[in-house]
N, C-alpha and C positions, 0 to 999 in steps of 0.2 A: 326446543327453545322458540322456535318460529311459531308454534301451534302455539304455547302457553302466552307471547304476545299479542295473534290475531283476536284468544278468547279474552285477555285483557284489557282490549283495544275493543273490543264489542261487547265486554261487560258496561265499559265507561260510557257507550254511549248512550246504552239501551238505560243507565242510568241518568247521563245529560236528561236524554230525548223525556224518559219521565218526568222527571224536576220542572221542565219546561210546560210541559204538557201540565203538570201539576197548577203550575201558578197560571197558567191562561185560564185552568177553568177556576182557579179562585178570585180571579178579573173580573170572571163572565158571570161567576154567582154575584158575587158582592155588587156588580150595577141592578143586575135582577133584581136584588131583596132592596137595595136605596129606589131603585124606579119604584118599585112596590111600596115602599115607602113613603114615598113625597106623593104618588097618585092617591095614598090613604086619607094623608093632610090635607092635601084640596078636596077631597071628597068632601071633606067637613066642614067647609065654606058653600059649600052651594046648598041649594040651587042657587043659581043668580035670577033674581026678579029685577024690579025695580032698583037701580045701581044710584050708590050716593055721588055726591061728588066726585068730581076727578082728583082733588088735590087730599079727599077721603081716603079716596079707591087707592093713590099712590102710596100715602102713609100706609096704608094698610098693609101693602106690598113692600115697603122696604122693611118692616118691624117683621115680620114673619120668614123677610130673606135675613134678615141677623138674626131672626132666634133659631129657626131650622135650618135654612140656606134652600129655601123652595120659591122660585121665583113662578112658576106656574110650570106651563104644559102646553108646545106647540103641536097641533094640528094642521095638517094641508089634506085635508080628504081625495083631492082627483090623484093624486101618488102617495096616499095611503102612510102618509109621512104622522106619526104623534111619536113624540117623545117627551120626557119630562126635563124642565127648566132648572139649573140651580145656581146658584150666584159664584161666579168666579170661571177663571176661566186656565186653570192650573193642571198639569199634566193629571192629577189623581181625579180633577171635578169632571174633564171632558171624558174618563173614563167611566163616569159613571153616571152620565147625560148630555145635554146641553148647557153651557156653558153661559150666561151673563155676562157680556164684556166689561170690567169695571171702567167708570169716569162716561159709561154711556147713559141715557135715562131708564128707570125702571117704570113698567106700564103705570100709564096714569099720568105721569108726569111729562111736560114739554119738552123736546128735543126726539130725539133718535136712536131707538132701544137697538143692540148691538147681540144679537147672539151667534156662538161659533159652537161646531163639533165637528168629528171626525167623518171624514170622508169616507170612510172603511165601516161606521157602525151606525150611529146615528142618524147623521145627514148623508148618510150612500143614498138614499133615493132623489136627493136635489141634484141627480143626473139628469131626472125627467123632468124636474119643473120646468112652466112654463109661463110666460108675461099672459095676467089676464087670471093665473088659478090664485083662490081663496086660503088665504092664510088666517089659521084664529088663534089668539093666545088666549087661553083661559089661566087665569090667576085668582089668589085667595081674594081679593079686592070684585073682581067681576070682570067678563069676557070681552075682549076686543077682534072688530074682524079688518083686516088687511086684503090689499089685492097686488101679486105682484105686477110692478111696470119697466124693470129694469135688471138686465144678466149683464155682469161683469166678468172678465175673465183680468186681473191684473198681480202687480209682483206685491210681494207682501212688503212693502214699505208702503204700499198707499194706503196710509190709517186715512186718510180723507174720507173714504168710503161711509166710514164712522161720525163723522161731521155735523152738526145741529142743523135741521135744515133740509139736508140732502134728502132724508126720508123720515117715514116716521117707523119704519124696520129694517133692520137689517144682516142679511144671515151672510153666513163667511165661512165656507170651509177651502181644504187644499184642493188642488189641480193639477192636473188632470185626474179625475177619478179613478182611473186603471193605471197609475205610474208606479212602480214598485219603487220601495223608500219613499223618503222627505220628498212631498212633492215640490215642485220651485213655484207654482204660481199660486194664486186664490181667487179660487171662484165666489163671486158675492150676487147675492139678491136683493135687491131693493123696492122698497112696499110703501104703501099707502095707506092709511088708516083709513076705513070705507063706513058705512051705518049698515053693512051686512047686505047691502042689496047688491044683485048683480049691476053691473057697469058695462054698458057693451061700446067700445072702443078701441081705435087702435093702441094699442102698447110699442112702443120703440124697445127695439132688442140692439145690445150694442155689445160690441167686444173691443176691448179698450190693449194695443199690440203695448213691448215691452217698452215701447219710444212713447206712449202717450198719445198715440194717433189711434183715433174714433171710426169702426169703419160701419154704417147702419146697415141693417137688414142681415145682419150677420147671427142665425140663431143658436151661439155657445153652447146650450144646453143639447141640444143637437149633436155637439163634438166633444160632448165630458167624455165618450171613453177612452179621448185621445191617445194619445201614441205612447205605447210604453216607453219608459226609457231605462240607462243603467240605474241600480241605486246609487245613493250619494251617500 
């Protein structure tokens, strides 16, 4: 009796453990073939030459993120960071890119464009960013280059981050990059919209504690592997 439970008890798993196994890689094809797909669609807009208007370049970019939901393709070349852009920012969209924060601006247009993704797949390398490296969005509309000037490290009610004004990009994933489970904080980057040339300047690096006290010279990105903690 004891034998026919343990084989019963290790048929079950070995079929959990498949089932599971099963649907992670139907996760990990399905963002493959959608990245493969939204890089196909902007393929089809360029080159960019001479770029229209801004208020062009922006319609252009909201009509195309409602017909496909392709908002462009970020690049950070010195950490090897591209990923593709898609409107929304919903358990199933961060799975299959970079995310669009809705109610922020889309490129081209005034205010403060808001993008988030996972810590664990897309934005894993924004451990090594650093104040000072070049950010480019390319969109169906035409390319913008950003420079970052600012690391956040805060809790997730600070939608401020997001704020008209504050920047003119801004990336947002969880924190600590090595925390196993829901992490509790958010790490944000905050950019500048540049004319693609380098800028040599100092950049303030700030980490912002869970009271709202500013401490300078403190480089966060530096401590993304922080400290594991339990799951939640």
């Amino acid at each position: 009796m004891g034998d026919r439970v343990l084989n019963g008890l290790r048929g079950s798993l070995i079929i959990t453990g498949t089932v599971l196994l099963g649907g992670c890689l139907l996760v990990l094809i399905d963002s493959m073939v959608f990245q493969a797909s939204l890089a196909h669609r902007l393929a089809a807009y360029g080159p960019w030459g001479e770029q229209a208007t801004r208020a062009a370049i922006a319609r252009t970019n909201r009509l195309e993120a409602e017909r496909s939901g392709l908002v462009g393709r970020i690049e950070i070349p010195r950490i090897k960071l591209s990923a593709m852009v898609l409107e929304g920012v919903s358990g199933h969209a961060l799975q299959r890119g970079v995310g669009r924060v809705p109610g922020t601006a889309f490129p081209g247009e005034p205010g403060n464009i808001g993008l988030a993704g996972h810590r664990d797949t897309y934005f894993r390398r924004l451990s090594d960013v650093r104040p000072g490296d070049h950010i480019r969005l390319v969109t169906p509309g035409g390319a913008f280059t950003y420079e970052a000037e600012s690391l956040l490290v805060v809790d997730p009610a600070r939608v401020d981050v997001l704020a008209k004004g504050r920047a003119n990009l801004t990336l947002v994933t969880c924190f600590p990059f090595a925390w196993v489970g829901p992490a509790p904080r958010r790490f944000v980057v905050l950019a500048r919209e540049t004319d693609g040339k380098s800028r040599d300047r100092a950049a303030e690096v700030r980490h912002e504690d869970r009271f709202g006290g500013t401490r300078r010279g403190i480089d966060v990105s530096a401590s993304a592997p922080g400290r594991p903690g339990p799951a939640e």
